[in-house]
PAZAPA-4460 file (N, C-alpha, C; in steps of 0.05 Angstrom, whole numbers, plus 32768, in hexadecimal, padded with zeros to 4 digits):
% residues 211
    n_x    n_y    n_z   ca_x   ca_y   ca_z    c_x    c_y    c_z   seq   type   mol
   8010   7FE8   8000   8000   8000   8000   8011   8019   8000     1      X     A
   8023   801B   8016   8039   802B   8014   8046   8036   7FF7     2      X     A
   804F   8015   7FED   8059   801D   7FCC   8046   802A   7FB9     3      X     A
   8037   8022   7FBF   801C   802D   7FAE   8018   8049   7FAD     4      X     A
   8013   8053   7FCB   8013   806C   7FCB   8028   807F   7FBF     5      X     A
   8041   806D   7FC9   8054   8080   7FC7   8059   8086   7FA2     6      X     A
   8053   8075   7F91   805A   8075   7F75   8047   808D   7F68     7      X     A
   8027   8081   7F73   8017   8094   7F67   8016   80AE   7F70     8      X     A
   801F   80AE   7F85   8023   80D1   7F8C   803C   80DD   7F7D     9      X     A
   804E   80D5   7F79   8061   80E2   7F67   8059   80E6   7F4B    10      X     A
   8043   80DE   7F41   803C   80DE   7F28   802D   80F8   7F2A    11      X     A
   801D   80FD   7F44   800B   8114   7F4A   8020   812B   7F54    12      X     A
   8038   812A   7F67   804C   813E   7F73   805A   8144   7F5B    13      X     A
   8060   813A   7F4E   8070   8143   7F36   806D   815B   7F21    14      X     A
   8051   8152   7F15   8047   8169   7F0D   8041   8183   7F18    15      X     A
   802D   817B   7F35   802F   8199   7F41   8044   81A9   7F46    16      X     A
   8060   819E   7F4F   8074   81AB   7F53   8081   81B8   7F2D    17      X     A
   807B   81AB   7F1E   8080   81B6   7F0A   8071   81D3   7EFA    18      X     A
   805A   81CD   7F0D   8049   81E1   7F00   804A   81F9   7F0E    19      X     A
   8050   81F5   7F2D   8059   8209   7F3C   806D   8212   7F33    20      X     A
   8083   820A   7F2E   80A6   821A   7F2A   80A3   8224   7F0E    21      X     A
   808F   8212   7EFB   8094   8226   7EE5   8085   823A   7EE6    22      X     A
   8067   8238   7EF5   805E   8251   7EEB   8069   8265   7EFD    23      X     A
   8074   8263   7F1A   8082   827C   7F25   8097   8284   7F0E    24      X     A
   80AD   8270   7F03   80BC   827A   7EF3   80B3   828C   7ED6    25      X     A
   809B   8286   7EC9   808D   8294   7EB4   8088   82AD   7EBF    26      X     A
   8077   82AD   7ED1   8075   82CC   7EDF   8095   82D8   7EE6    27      X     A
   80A4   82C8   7EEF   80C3   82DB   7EF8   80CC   82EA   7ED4    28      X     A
   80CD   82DB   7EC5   80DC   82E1   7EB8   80C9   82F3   7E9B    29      X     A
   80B1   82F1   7EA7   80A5   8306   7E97   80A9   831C   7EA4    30      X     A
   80A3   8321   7EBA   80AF   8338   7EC8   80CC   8347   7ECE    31      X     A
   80E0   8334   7EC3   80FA   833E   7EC1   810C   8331   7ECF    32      X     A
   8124   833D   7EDB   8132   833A   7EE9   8137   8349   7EFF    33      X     A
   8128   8366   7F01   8126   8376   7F12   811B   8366   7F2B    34      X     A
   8103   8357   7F25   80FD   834A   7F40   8103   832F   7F3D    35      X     A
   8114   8328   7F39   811C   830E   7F3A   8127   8307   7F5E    36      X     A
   812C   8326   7F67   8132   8319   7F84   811A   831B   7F94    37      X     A
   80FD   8321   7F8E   80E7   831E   7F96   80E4   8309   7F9E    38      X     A
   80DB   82FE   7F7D   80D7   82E7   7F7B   80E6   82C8   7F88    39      X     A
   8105   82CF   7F89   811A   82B8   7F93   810E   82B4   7FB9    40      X     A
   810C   82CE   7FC4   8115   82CD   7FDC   80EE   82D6   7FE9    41      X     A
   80E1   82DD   7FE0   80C4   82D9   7FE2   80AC   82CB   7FE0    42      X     A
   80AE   82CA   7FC4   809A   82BA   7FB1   80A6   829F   7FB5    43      X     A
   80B8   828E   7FA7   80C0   8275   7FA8   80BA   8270   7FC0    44      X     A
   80CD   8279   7FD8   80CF   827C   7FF1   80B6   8273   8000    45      X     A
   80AA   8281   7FF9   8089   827A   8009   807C   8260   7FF4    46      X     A
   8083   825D   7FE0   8074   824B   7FCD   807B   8229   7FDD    47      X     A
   809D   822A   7FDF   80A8   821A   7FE9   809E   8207   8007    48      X     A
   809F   8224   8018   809B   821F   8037   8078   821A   803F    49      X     A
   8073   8228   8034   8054   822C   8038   8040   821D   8032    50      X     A
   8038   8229   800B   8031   821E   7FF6   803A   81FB   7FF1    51      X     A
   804C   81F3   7FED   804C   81D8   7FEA   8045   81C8   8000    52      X     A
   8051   81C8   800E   8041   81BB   802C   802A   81B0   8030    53      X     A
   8012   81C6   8029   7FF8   81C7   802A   7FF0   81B7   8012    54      X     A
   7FFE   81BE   7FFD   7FE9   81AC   7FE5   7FF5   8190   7FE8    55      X     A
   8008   818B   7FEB   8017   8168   7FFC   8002   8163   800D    56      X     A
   7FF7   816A   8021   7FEA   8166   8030   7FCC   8160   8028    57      X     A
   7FC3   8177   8010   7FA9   816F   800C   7FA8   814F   7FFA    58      X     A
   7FC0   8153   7FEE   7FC7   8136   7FD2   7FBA   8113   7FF3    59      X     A
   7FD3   811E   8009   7FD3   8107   8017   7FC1   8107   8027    60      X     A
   7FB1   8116   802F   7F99   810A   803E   7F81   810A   8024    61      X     A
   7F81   8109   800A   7F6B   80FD   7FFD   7F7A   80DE   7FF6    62      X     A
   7F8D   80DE   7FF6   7F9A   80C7   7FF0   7F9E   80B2   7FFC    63      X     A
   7FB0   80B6   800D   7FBD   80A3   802D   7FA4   80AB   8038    64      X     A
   7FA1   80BF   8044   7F89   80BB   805A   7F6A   80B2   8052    65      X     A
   7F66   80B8   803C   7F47   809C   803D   7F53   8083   8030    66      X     A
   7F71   807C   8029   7F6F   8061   8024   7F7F   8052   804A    67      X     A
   7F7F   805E   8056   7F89   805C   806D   7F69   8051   8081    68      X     A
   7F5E   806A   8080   7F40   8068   8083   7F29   8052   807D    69      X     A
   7F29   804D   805F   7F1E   8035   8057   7F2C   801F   805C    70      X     A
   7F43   801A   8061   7F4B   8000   8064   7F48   7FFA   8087    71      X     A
   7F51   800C   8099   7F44   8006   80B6   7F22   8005   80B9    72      X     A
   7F13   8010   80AD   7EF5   8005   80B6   7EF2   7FF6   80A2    73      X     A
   7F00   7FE5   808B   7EF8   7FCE   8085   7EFB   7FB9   808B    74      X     A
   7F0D   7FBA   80A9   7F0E   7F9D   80B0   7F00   7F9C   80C1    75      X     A
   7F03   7F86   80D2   7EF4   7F77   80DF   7F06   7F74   80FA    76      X     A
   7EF4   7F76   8116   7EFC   7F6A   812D   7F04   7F88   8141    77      X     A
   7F0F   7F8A   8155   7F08   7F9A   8171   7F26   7F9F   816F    78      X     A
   7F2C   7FBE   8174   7F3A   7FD1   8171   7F50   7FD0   8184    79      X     A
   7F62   7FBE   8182   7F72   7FBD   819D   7F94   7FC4   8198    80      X     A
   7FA2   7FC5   81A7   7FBC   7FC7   81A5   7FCB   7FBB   818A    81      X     A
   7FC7   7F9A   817F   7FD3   7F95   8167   7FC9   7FA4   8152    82      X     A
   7FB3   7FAF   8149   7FA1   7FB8   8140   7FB9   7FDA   8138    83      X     A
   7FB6   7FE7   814B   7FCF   8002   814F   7FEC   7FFD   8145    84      X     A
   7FF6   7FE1   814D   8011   7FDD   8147   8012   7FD1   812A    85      X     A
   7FFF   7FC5   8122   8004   7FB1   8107   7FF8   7FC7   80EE    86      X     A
   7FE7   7FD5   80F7   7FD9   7FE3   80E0   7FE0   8007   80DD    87      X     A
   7FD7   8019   8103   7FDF   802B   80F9   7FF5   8037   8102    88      X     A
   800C   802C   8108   802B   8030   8104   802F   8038   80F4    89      X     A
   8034   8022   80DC   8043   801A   80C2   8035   8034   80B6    90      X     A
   801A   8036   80B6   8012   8052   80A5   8019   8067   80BA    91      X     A
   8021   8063   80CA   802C   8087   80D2   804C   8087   80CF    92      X     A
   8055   8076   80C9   8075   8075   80C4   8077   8073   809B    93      X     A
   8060   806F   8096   805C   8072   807A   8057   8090   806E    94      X     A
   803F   8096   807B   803F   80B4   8079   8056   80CE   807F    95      X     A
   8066   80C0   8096   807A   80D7   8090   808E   80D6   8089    96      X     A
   8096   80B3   807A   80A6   80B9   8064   80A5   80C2   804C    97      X     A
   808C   80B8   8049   8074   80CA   802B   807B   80DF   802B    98      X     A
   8072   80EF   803B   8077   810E   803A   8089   8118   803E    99      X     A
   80A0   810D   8044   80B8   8121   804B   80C7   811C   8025   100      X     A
   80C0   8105   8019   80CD   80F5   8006   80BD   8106   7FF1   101      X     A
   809E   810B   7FEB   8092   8121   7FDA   8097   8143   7FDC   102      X     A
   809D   8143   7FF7   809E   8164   7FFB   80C0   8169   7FE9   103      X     A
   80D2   815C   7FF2   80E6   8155   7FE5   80E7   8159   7FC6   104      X     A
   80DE   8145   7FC0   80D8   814E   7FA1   80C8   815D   7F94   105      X     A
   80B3   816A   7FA0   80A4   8180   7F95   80B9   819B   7F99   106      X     A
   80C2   819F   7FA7   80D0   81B2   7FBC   80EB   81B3   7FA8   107      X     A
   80FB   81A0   7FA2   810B   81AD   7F88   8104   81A7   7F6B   108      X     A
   80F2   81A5   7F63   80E4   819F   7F4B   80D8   81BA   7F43   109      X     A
   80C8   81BD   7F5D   80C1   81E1   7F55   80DD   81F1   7F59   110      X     A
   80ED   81F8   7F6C   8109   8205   7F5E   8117   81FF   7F47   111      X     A
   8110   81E5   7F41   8125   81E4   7F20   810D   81F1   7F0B   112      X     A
   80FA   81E9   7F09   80E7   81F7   7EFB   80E3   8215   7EFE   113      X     A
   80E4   8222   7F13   80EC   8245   7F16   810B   8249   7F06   114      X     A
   8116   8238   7F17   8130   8245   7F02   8132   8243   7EE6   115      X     A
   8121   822C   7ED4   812A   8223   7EB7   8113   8237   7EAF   116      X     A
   8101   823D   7EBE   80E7   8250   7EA9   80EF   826B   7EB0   117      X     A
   80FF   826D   7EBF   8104   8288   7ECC   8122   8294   7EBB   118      X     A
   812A   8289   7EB5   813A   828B   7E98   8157   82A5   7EAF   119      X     A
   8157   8293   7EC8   8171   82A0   7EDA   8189   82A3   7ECC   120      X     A
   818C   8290   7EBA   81AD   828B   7EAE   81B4   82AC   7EA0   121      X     A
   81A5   82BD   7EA6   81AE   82D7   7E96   81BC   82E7   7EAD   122      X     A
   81BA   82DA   7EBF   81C6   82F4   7ED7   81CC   82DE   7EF6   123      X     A
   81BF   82C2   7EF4   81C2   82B1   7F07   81CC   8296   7F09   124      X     A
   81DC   8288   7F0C   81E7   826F   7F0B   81D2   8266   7F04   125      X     A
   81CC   824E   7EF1   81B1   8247   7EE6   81A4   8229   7EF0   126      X     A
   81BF   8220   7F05   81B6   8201   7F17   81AD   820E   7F2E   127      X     A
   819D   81FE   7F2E   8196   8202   7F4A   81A1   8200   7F68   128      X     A
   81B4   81F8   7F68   81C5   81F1   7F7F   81CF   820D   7F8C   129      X     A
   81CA   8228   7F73   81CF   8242   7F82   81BA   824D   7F9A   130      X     A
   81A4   823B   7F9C   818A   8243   7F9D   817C   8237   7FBD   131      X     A
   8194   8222   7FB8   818F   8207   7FCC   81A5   820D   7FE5   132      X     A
   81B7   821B   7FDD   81CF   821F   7FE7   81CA   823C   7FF5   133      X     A
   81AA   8252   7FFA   81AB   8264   8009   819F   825E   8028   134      X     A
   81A6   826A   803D   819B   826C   8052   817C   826E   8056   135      X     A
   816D   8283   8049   8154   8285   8045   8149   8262   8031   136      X     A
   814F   8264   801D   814B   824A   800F   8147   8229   8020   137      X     A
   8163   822D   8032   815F   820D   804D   8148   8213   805F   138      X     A
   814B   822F   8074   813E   8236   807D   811C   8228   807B   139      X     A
   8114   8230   8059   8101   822A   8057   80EF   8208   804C   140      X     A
   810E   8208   8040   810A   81E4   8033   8106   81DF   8050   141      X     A
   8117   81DA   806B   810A   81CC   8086   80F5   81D5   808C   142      X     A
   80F2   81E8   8092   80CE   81F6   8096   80C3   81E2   8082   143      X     A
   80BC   81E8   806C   80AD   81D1   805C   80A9   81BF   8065   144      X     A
   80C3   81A5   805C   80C3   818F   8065   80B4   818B   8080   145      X     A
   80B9   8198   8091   80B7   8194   80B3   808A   8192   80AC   146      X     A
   8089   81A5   80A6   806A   81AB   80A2   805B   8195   8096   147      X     A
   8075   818F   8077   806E   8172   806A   8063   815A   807C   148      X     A
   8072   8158   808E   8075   813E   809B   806C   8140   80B5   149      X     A
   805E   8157   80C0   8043   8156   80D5   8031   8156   80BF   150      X     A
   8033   815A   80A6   800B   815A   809C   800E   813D   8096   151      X     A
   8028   8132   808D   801F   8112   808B   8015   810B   809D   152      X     A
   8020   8104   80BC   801C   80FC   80D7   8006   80FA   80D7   153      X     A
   7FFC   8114   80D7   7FDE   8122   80E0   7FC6   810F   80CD   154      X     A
   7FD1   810F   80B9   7FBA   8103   80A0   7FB6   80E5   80AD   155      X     A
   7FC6   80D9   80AE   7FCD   80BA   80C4   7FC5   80BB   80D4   156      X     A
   7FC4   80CC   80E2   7FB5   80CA   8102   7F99   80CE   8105   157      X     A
   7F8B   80DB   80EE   7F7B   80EF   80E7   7F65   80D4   80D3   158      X     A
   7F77   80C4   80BE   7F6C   80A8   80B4   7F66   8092   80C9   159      X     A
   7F7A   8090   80D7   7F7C   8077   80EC   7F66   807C   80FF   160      X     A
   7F59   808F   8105   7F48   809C   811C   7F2B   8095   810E   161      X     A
   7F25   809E   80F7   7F13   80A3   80E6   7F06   8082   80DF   162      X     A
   7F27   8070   80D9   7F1D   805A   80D1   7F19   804F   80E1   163      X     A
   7F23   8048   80F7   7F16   803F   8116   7F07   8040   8118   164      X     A
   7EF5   805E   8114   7ED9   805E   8115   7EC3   8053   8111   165      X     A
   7ECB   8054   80F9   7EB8   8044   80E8   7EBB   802E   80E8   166      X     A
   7ED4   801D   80E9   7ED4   8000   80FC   7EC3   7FFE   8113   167      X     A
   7EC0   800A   812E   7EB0   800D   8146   7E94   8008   813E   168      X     A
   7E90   801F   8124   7E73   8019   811E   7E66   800B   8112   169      X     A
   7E7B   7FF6   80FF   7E76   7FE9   80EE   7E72   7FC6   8109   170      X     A
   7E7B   7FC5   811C   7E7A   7FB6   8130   7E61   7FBB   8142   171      X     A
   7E51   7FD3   8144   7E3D   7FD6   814C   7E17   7FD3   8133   172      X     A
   7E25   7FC8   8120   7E0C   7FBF   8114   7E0E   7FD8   80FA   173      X     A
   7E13   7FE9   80FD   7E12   8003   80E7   7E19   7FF2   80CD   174      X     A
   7E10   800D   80BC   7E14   8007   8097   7E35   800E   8099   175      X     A
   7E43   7FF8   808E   7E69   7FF5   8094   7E6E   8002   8077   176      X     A
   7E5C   8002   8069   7E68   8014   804B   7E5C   8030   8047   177      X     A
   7E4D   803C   8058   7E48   805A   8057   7E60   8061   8075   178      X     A
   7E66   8051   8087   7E7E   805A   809C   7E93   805E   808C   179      X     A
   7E99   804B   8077   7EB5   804B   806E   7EB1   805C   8058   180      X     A
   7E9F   8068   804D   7E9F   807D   803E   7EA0   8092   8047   181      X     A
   7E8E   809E   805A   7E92   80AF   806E   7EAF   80B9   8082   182      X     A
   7EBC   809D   808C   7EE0   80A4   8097   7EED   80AE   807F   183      X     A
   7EE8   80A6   8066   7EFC   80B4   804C   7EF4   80C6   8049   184      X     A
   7EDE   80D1   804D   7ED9   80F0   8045   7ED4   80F9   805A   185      X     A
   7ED4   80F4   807B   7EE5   8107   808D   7EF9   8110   8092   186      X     A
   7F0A   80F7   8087   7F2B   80FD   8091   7F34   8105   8073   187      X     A
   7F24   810A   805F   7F3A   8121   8050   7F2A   8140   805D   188      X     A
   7F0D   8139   805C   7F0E   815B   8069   7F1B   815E   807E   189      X     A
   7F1C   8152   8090   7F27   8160   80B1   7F3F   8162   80A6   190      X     A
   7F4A   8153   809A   7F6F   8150   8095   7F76   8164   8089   191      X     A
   7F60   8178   8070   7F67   818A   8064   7F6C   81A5   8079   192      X     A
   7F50   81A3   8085   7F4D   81B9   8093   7F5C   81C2   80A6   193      X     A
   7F69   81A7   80B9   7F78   81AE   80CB   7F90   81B3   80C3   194      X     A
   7F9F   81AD   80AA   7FBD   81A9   809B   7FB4   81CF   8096   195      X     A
   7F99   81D6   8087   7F9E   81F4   8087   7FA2   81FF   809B   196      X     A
   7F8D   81F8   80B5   7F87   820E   80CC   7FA9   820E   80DB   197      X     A
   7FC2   81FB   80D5   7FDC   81F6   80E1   7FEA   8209   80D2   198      X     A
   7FE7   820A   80BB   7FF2   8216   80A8   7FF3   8236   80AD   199      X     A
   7FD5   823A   80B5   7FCC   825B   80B6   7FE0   8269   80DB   200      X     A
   7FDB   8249   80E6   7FED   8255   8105   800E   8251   80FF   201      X     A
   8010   8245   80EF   8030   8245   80EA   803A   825F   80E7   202      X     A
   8023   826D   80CB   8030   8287   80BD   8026   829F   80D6   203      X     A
   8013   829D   80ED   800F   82B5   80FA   8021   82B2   8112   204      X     A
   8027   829B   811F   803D   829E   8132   8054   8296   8132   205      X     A
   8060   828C   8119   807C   8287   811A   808D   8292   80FA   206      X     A
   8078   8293   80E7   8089   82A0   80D3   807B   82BF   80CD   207      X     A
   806C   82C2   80D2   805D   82DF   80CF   806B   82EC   80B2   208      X     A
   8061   8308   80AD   8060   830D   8090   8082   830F   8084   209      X     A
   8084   8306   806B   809F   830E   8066   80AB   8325   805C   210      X     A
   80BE   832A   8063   80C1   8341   8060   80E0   8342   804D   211      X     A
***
């Protein structure tokens, strides 16, 4: 399941990160070079730390978290300790290798894409390794990542909770295929909502506006 996830989400991370770096780079380099340091140390900057995080997050709680979800209220039997260690471990040690492993590659996919659409080689080393190599730039790749890999957690904890549920209820006589439809489309909304509402307290008490 793990492998699974992990293949088909790179087919989905891939593109978005491409579509992000080029179109910030289309906008940079229609606009010039005058604001090219806007853009490097602002725009990317926040696209990076902020922006990718959140859409990682929405990809894996529609993804991982209702196939996380449906597979705990589709089984069968009473919710005990092996139940936590055999099932939702492995998906919370899955999720935050997922995400630290997609944030990763969206995260320089959109910088190589800013730099090749952004047409830097006229005034800027044109690899990216100039880019990777600033203080502001790590700064924010860890911010990212770090954010990456609580929205995985969260989506796991957030599926595993959801699918329990509907296990519980599916053990008390209830309809087991409107529960397990219902845990997949709780735990991507709550997973969305709360990955934003973290997102919105990140930027008001620890990164506040940039300046």
């Amino acid at each position: 399941q793990t492998s699974r996830t992990f293949v088909r989400g790179v087919f989905v991370i891939l593109p978005i990160g491409v579509a992000l770096g080029f179109g910030v780079g289309a906008v940079a380099r229609a606009v010039g070079s005058a604001l090219q340091p806007v853009f490097a140390s602002v725009i990317l900057t926040a696209i990076v730390r902020d922006v990718a995080p959140l859409i990682l997050a929405l990809f894996v709680a529609g993804r991982m978290g209702g196939s996380i979800a449906a597979e705990l209220g589709s089984e069968d039997g009473p919710v005990g300790p092996a139940v936590l260690t055999d099932r939702v471990l492995p998906h919370l040690v899955a999720a935050t290798l997922t995400s630290a492993v997609f944030y990763s590659l969206a995260a320089y996919v959109i910088v190589v894409g800013y730099l090749s659409l952004g047409d830097l080689s006229r005034f800027l080393d044109a690899s990216p390794g100039w880019y990777f190599a600033l203080a502001s730039t790590r700064a924010a790749l860890w911010f990212g990542l770090g954010k990456s890999v609580l929205f995985g957690v969260l989506v796991a904890y957030v599926g595993s909770a959801y699918g329990i549920l509907a296990r519980e209820r599916a053990a008390r006589g209830t309809e087991r295929t409107d529960d397990v439809q219902n845990a997949v489309w709780e735990t991507t909304a709550t997973s969305t909502l709360l990955a934003t509402a973290i997102s919105v307290v990140f930027w008001l008490a620890f990164e506040g506006p940039l300046s």
